[in-house]
C-alpha positions in Angstrom: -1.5 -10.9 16.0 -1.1 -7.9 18.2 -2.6 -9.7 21.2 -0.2 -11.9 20.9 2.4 -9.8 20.4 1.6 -7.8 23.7 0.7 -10.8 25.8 4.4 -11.8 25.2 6.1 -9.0 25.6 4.2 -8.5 29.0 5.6 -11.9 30.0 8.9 -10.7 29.7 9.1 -7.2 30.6 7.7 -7.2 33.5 10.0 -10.1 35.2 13.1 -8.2 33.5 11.6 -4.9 35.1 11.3 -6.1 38.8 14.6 -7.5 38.1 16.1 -3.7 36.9 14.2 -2.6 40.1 16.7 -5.0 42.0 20.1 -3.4 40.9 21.5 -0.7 42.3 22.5 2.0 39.3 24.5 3.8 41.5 27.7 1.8 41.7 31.2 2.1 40.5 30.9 -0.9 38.4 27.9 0.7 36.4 29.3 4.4 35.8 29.7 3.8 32.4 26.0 4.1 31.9 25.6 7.7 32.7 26.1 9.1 29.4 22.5 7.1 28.0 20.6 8.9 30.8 19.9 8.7 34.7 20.6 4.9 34.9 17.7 4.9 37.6 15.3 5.4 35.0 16.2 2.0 33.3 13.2 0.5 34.6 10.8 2.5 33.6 12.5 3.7 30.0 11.9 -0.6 29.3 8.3 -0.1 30.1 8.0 3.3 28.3 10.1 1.4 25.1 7.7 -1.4 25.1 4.4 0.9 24.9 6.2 2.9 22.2 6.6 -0.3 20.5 3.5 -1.7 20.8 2.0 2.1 20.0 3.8 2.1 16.7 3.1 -1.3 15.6 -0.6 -0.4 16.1 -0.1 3.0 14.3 1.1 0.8 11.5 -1.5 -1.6 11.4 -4.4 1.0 11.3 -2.4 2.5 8.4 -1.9 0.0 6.5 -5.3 -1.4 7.0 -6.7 1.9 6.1 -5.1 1.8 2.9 -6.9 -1.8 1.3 -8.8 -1.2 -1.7 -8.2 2.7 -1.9 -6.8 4.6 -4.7 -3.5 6.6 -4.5 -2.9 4.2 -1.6 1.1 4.4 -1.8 1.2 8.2 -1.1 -1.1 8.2 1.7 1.0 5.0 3.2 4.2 7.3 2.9 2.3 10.5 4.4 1.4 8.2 7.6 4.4 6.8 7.7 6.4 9.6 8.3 4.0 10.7 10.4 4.4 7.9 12.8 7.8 8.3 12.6 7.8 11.8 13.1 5.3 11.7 16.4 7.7 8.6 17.5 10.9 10.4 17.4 9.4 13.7 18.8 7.9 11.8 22.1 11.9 10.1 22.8 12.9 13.7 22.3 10.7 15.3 25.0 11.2 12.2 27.0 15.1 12.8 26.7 14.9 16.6 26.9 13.1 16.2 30.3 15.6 13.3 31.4 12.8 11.4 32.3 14.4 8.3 30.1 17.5 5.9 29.7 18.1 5.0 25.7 19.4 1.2 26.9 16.1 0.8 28.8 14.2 2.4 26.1 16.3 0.2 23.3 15.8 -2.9 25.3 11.8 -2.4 25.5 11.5 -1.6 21.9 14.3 -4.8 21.3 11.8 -7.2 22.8 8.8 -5.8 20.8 10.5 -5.9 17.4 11.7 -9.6 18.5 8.2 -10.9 18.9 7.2 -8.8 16.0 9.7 -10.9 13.8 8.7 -14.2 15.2 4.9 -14.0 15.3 5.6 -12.7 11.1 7.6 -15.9 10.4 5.0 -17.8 12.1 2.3 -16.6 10.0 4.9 -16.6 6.8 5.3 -20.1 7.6 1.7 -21.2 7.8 1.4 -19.3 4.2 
């Protein structure tokens, strides 16, 4: 499921990168984008959201396949949980602290992720 997953999100976020690359940030019309980060960085925050996405839906799969047929299995699931969640939000952090990021760009990567996420998991609820 995660191949597929990634080979989708590829398909679209590289065409909707090249196409980012292709705007000029710096206008008038766009000024309103300055307070999410250096709106120059939009393409590569989209690319940097996608990995993150991707990252944490395999983070999520090792955990929960790590957890079939233990014991105690619903404490370590919260434990590396909030793990991933804490090494998540603490990457976007440095990230933002070093301005290397936009959040829209980084929002819209991560968008298209959780999208193909959603519709690969109704695929398979579907076939169930």
């Amino acid at each position: 499921m995660i191949k597929k997953i990634l080979k989708q999100t590829i398909v679209v976020i590289v065409p909707l990168t090249i196409v980012c690359r292709l705007v000029d940030w710096d206008t008038e019309a766009l000024r309103f984008l300055r307070p999410f980060g250096n709106p120059g960085f939009i393409p590569s925050s989209i690319i940097v959201g996608a990995v993150l996405g991707i990252a944490n839906l395999k983070a999520m799969m090792w955990g929960l396949e790590s957890m079939l047929g233990t014991q105690q299995a619903s404490a370590k699931l919260v434990f590396l949980s909030l793990f991933r969640l804490f090494t998540l939000f603490a990457i976007i952090i440095i990230l933002a602290a070093l301005r290397l990021i936009n959040f829209l760009g980084l929002l819209a990567g991560m968008t298209v992720v959780f999208v193909f996420l959603l519709k690969e998991g109704l695929k398979m609820a579907q076939k169930q």
